[in-house]
Legacy VTK file of the C-alpha trace (Angstrom):
# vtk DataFile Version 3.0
C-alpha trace
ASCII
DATASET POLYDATA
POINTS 210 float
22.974 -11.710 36.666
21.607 -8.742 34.838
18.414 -6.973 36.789
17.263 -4.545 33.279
13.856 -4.506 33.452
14.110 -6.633 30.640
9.555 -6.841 30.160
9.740 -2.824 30.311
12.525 -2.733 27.369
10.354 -5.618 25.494
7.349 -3.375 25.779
9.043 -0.495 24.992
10.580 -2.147 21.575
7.138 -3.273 20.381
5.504 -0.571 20.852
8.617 1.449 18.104
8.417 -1.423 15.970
4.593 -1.724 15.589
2.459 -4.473 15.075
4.185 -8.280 14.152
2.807 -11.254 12.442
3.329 -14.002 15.358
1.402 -16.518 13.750
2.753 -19.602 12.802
4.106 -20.090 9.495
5.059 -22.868 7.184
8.147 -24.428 8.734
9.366 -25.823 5.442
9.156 -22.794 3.835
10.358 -21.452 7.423
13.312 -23.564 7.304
14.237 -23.042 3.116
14.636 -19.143 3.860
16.247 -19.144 7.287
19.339 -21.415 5.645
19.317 -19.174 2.337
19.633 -16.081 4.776
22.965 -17.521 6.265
26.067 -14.934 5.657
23.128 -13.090 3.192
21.837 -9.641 3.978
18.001 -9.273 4.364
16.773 -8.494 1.619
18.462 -10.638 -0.886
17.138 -13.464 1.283
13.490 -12.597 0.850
14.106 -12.516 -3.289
15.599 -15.844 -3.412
13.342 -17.347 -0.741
10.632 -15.744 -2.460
11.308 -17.364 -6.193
12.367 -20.485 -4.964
9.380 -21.219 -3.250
7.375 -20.041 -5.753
8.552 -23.088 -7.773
8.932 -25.381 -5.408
7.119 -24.779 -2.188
6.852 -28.324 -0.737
9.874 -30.953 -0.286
8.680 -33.358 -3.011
8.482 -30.052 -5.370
12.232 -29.204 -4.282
13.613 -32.546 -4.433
12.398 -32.630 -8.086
14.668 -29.717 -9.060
18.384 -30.431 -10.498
20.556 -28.288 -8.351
21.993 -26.294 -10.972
18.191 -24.938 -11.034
18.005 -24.560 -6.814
21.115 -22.460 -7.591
20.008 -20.372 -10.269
16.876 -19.398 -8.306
18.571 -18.674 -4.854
21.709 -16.825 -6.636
23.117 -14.351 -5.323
22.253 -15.285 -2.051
26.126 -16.188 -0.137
27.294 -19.397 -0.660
24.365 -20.539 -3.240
26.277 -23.362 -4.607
26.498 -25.063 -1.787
23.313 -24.283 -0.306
21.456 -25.706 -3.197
23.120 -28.751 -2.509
21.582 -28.636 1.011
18.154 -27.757 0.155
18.018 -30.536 -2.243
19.187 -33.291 0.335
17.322 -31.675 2.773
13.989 -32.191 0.337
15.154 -36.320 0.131
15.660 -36.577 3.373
12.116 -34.940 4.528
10.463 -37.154 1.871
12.643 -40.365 2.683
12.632 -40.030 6.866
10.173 -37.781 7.640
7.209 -38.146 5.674
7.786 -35.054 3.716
7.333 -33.101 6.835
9.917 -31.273 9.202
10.158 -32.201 12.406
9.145 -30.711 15.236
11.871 -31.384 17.587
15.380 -29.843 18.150
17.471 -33.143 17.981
16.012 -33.843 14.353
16.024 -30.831 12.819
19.959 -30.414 13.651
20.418 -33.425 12.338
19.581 -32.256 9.022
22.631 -31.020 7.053
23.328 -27.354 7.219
20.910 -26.703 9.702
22.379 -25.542 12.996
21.184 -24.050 16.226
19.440 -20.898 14.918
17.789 -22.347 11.851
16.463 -25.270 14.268
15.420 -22.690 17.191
13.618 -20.447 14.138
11.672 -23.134 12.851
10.412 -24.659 15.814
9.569 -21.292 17.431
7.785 -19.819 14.007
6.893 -22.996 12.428
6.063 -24.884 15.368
4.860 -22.557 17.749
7.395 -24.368 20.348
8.842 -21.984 22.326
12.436 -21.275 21.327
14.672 -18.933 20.942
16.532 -18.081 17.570
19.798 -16.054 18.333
20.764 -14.342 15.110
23.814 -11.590 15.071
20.743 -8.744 15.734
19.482 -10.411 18.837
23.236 -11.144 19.371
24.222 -7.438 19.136
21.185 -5.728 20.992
21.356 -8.215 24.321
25.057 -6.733 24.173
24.785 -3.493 23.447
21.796 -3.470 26.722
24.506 -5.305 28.762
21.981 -7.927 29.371
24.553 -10.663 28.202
28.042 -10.817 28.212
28.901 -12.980 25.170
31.510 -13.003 22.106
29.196 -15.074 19.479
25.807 -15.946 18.817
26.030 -19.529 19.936
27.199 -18.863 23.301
24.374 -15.914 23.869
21.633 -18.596 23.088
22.105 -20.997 26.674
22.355 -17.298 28.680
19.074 -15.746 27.306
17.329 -19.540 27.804
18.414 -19.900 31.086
17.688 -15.346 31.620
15.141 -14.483 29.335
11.479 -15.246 30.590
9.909 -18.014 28.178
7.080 -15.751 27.598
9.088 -13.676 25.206
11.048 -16.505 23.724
8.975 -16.891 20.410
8.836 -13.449 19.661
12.173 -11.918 20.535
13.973 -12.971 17.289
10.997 -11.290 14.750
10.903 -8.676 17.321
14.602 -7.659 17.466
15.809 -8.068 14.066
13.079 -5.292 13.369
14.359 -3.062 15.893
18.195 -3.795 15.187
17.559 -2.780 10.922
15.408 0.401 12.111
16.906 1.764 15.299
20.091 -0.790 16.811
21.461 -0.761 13.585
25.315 -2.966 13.720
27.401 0.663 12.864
25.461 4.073 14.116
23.125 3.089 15.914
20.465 6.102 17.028
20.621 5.631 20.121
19.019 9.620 20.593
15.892 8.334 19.509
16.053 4.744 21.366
12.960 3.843 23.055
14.818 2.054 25.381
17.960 4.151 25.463
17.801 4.739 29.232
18.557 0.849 30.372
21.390 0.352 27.758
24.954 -0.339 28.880
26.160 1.330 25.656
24.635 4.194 26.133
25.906 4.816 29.328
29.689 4.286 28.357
29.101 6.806 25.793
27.833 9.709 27.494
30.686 9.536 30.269
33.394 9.858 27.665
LINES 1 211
210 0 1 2 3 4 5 6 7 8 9 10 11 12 13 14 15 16 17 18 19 20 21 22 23 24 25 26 27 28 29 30 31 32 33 34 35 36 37 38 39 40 41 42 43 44 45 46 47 48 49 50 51 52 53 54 55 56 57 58 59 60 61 62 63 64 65 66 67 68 69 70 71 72 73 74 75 76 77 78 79 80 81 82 83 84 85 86 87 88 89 90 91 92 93 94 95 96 97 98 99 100 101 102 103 104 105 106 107 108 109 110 111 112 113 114 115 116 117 118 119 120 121 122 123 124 125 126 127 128 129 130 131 132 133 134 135 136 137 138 139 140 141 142 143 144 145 146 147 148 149 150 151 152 153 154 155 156 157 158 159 160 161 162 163 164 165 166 167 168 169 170 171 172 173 174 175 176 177 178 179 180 181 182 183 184 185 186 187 188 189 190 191 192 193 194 195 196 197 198 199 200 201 202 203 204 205 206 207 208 209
């Protein structure tokens, strides 16, 4: 098991990144961006989440759409074709088994189409407020990079930072971390010279004794 001071390199990463909204948030409008950002870089996710929202920001609202319309508004996110399929049977099924509302519980949300362990884990941890924790490639990356985990893919790190990671930090750490990995633990150069948290990282260390 990993002994980094894992609360110390928390502390030290909030205080680089700054201030973050924690608060809940809407979790359908929670869960409609989180599957338009699959395989689609940031910000390109926030446009398309942004105008398709605007026009339909409820499930009734979205299930009224054609697709071709979904589409046109989420384009160019990856994959839009088929994820305006999903969002629209996603929308009939909140309306038809869920009262138009999404569930608060992991074993209904993935059984939602398209929606798999991250998207469930985001929405119950930032629409919920249930502690959760969303592994995305940044959180991925960074617990590798410290040598916390020892993982190949995002899936697998998820059960190793539940059964690690103190559940105090679980609802942050995703918001938290994808900050930190687009500012400083960027995927190719990282700057690690101005790291807050440079000192603990396994990386690091391999690199200065080349």
């Amino acid at each position: 098991m990993s002994t980094l001071p894992v609360g110390r390199i928390i502390t030290a990463i909030r205080r680089r990144i700054g201030p973050l909204d924690l608060g809940p948030q809407d979790p359908f409008h929670t869960l409609v961006a989180t599957l338009i950002s699959l395989r689609t870089r940031d910000e390109v996710t926030r446009a398309a989440a942004g105008r398709l929202l605007a026009r339909a920001g409820t499930p009734a609202k979205l299930a009224r759409l054609q697709t071709r319309t979904i589409d046109r508004l989420i384009y160019p996110a990856g994959f839009h074709r088929r994820k305006a399929k999903t969002l629209r049977r996603i929308a009939r099924l909140l309306l038809d088994e869920h009262g138009g509302e999404v569930p608060d519980d992991l074993d209904s949300l993935l059984a939602l189409p398209g929606v798999g362990l991250k998207t469930a884990n985001l929405v119950l941890s930032r629409g919920h407020s249930v502690p959760a924790i969303c592994v995305d490639t940044h959180v991925h990356r960074i617990f590798n990079r410290l040598g916390y985990v020892e993982t190949a893919q995002p899936d697998e790190t998820e059960p190793v930072l539940r059964a690690r990671l103190p559940r105090r930090y679980w609802i942050e750490v995703n918001l938290l971390l994808v900050r930190f990995g687009q500012q400083v633990c960027t995927p190719l150069s990282p700057r690690c010279s101005g790291c807050p948290v440079a000192r603990y990282c396994a990386r690091v260390g391999v690199t200065r004794s080349r």
